[in-house]
N, C-alpha and C positions, 0 to 999 in steps of 0.2 A: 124497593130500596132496603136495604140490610142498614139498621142501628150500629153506628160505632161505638158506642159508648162508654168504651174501653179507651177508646185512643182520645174522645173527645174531653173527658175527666183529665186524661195526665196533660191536654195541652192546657186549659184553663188553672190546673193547680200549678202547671209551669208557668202561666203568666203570673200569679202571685207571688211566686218566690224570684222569678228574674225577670230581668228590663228587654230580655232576646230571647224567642224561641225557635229555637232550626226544626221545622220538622223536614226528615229527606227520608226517602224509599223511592222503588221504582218508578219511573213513567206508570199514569193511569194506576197506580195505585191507592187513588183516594183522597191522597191530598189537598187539591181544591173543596172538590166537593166537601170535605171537613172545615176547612177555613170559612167556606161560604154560610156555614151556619152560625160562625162567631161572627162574623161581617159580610155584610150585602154586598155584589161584586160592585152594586151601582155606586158604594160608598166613595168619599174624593180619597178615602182612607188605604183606597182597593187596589195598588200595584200589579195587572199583570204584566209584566218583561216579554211576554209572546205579540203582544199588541206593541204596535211600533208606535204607536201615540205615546202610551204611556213608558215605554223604554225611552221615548226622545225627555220627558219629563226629568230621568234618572239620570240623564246625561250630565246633570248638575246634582248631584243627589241631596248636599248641605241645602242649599236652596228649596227645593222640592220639600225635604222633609221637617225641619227645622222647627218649622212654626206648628207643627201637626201635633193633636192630643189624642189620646184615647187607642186604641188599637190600631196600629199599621200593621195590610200584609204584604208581604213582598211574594210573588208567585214564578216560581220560574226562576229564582235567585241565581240559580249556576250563568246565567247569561252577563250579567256584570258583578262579575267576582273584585270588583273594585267601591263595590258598595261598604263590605267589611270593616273599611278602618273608619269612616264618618259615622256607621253606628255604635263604633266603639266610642268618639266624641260622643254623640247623641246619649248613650249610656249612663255618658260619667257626669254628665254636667249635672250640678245642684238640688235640681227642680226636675228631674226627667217629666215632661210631661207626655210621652208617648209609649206604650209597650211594642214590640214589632212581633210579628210575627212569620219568620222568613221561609220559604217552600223551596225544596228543591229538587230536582231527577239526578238520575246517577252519576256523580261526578265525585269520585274520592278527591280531587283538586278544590273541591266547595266543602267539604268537609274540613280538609285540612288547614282551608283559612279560616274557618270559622272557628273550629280549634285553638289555632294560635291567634288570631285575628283580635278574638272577641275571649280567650282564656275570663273565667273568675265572673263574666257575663252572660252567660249563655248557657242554655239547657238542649240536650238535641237529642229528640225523638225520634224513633224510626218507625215510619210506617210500614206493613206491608200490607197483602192482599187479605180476604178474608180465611180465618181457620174455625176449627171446631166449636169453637166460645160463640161464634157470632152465627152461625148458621144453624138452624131449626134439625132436629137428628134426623128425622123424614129426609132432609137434603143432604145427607153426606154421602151419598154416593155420588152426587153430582158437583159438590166439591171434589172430590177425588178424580171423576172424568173430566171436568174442566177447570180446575186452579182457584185456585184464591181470586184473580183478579177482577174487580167487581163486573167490567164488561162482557167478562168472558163467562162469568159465573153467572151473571141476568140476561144472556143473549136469550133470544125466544127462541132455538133452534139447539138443536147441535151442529147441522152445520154453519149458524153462524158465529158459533162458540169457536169450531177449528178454523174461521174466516178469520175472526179478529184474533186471533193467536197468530196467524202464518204472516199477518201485516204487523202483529207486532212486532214478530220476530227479527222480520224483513228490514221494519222501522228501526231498530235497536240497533242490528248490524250496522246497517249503512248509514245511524244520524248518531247516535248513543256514542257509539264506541269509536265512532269516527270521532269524534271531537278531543279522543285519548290517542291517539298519535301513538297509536303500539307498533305499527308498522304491517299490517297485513290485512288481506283484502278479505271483502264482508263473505267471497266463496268460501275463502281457508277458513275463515272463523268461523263459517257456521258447520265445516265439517269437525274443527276441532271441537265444539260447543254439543255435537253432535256424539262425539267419542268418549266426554267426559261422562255425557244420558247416561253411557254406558256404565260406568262406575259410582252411579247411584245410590249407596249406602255399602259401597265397597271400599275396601282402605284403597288413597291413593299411589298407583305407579307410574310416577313420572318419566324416568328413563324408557319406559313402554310406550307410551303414547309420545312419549319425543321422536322415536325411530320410529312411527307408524307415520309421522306427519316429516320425516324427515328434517327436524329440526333436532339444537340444542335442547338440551333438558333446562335448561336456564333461561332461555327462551319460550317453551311449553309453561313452565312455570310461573313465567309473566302476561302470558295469557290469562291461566289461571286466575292470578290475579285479578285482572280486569274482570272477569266473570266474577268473583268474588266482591270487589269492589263496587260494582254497580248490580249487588244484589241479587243476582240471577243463582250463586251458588252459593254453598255454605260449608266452612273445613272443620269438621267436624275433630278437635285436636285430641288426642290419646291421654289418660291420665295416669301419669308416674310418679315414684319418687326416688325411688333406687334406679341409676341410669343403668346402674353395672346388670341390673338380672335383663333374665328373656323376656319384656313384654315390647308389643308391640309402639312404635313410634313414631310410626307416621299415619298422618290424618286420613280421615272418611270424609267422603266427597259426598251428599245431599242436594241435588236441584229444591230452589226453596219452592221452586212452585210446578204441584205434579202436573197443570193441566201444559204448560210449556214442557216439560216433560215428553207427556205423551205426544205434543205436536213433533218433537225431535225424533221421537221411537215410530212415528206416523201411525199414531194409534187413533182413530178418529172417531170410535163409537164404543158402546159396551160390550160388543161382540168381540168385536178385534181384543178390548183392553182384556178379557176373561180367558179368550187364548193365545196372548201373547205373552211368552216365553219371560218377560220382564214385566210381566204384570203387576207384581211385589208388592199387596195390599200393605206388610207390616212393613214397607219403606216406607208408604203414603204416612202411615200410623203414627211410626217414630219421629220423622220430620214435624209431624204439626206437635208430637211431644217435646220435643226441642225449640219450636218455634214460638210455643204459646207461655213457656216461662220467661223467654227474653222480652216478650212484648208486658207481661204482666210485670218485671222486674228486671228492668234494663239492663243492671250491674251483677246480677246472677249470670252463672256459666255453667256451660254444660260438659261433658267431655264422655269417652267409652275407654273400657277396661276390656284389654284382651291376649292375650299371651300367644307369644308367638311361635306358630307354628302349630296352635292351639286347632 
């Protein structure tokens, strides 16, 4: 087991200061297992929304939660996105005698309520997989071969590292993004998701991969989106100030997590990853340099400078 103890600090100093804490990142990205050190799953305290025992509980949520002190977590939250407005009661009343602590997988829809939902109450953390901070320097090449994500990064194998990547993948297409009603099936999305690998710390060209997949560019870019949204990628935005000169201005495209990466590029070992043509150690490099100040300082931004045609 890899120490969080980066992520585990900001959730508890976020329960001091607010009555709600959202922490979301992807699927299997750690979030239980972090919760379950501030609370026993066995606690009455313990919400997970995957168990239909305890989602039939939720079905009344005022009821349920009401009387409850001390830590509550909700695990799974994006499953009743109608929980939001009773925690914002729960919040405001007198006495709160409960802090919550809400878990969720990739749903920009569970953000945005919690956003407006719970405004002026709420803190929201984002987890991701593990980076350079957390991992032993002996291990980074094996963060680089298989990703941040803690299963994939402690498999005892490498091929059980590329096993539970191809089901994640598999899983994400067909349950994840299914429940975002983008309109397209989990084949196209995983060749479009596939095309994107390809511009990897490249500025992105939308109008290019629109006509490679035969769609609108407005279309490709709501995709985008969705990969954006539920964390899979990251747009890396251009910094300007003068619109009028020649620099460039539109974003770079980063997959946050290289070992998903490599499952897309079908790079399955360290052999392959050394002569494969997108091998691009100083993508791996930059991306956790860009990943490890947003996690250290939420509200820090990053952006690249580069002139066009440069």
């Amino acid at each position: 087991m890899v120490p969080r103890k980066r992520y585990l600090s900001s959730v508890e100093q976020a329960l001091k200061r607010n009555p709600i804490v959202a922490l979301f990142g992807p699927r299997q990205s750690g979030k239980t297992t972090l919760a379950r050190q501030l609370l026993d799953e066995a606690s009455a305290n313990y919400f997970d929304l995957e168990n239909p025992v305890e989602a039939a509980l939720l079905e009344q949520p005022m009821t349920a939660l009401e009387n409850l002190k001390g830590l509550v977590v909700l695990d799974e939250a994006q499953r009743q996105p109608g929980l939001f407005p009773v925690l914002r009661v729960l919040a405001d009343r007198n006495e709160a005698r409960a802090k919550f602590l809400v878990l969720g997988s990739a749903s920009p829809e569970l953000a945005r309520q919690a956003s407006e939902s719970l405004a002026g109450r709420v803190e929201i953390i984002e987890i991701r997989g593990f980076d350079l901070e957390e991992v032993t320097p002996n291990k980074m090449d094996r963060l680089w071969m298989r990703g941040g994500f803690p299963k994939s990064f402690l498999a005892g194998s490498e091929a059980d590292s590329v096993s539970w990547r191809e089901n994640f993948i598999r899983t994400f297409l067909e349950r994840d993004l299914g429940l975002l009603n983008i309109g397209i099936s989990p084949v196209a999305l995983r060749r479009f998701w596939t095309m994107v690998s390809h511009y990897h710390g490249q500025i992105w060209n939308g109008n290019e991969i629109a006509a490679s997949l035969g769609v609108a560019p407005n279309t490709a870019k709501a995709y985008l989106d969705a990969l954006e949204e539920t964390f899979m990628i990251r747009r890396l935005q251009p910094w300007f100030e003068n619109v009028g000169k020649r620099l460039v201005k539109t974003p770079k495209i980063y997959m946050r997590d290289s070992g998903i990466f490599h499952s897309l590029q079908h790079i399955h070992n360290k052999k392959s990853l050394l002569t494969h043509p997108r091998k691009r150690y100083e993508y791996f490099n930059r991306a956790q340099r860009i990943s490890i100040p947003y996690t250290a300082a939420p509200n820090s931004t990053c952006s690249f400078f580069s002139m066009a045609n440069a």
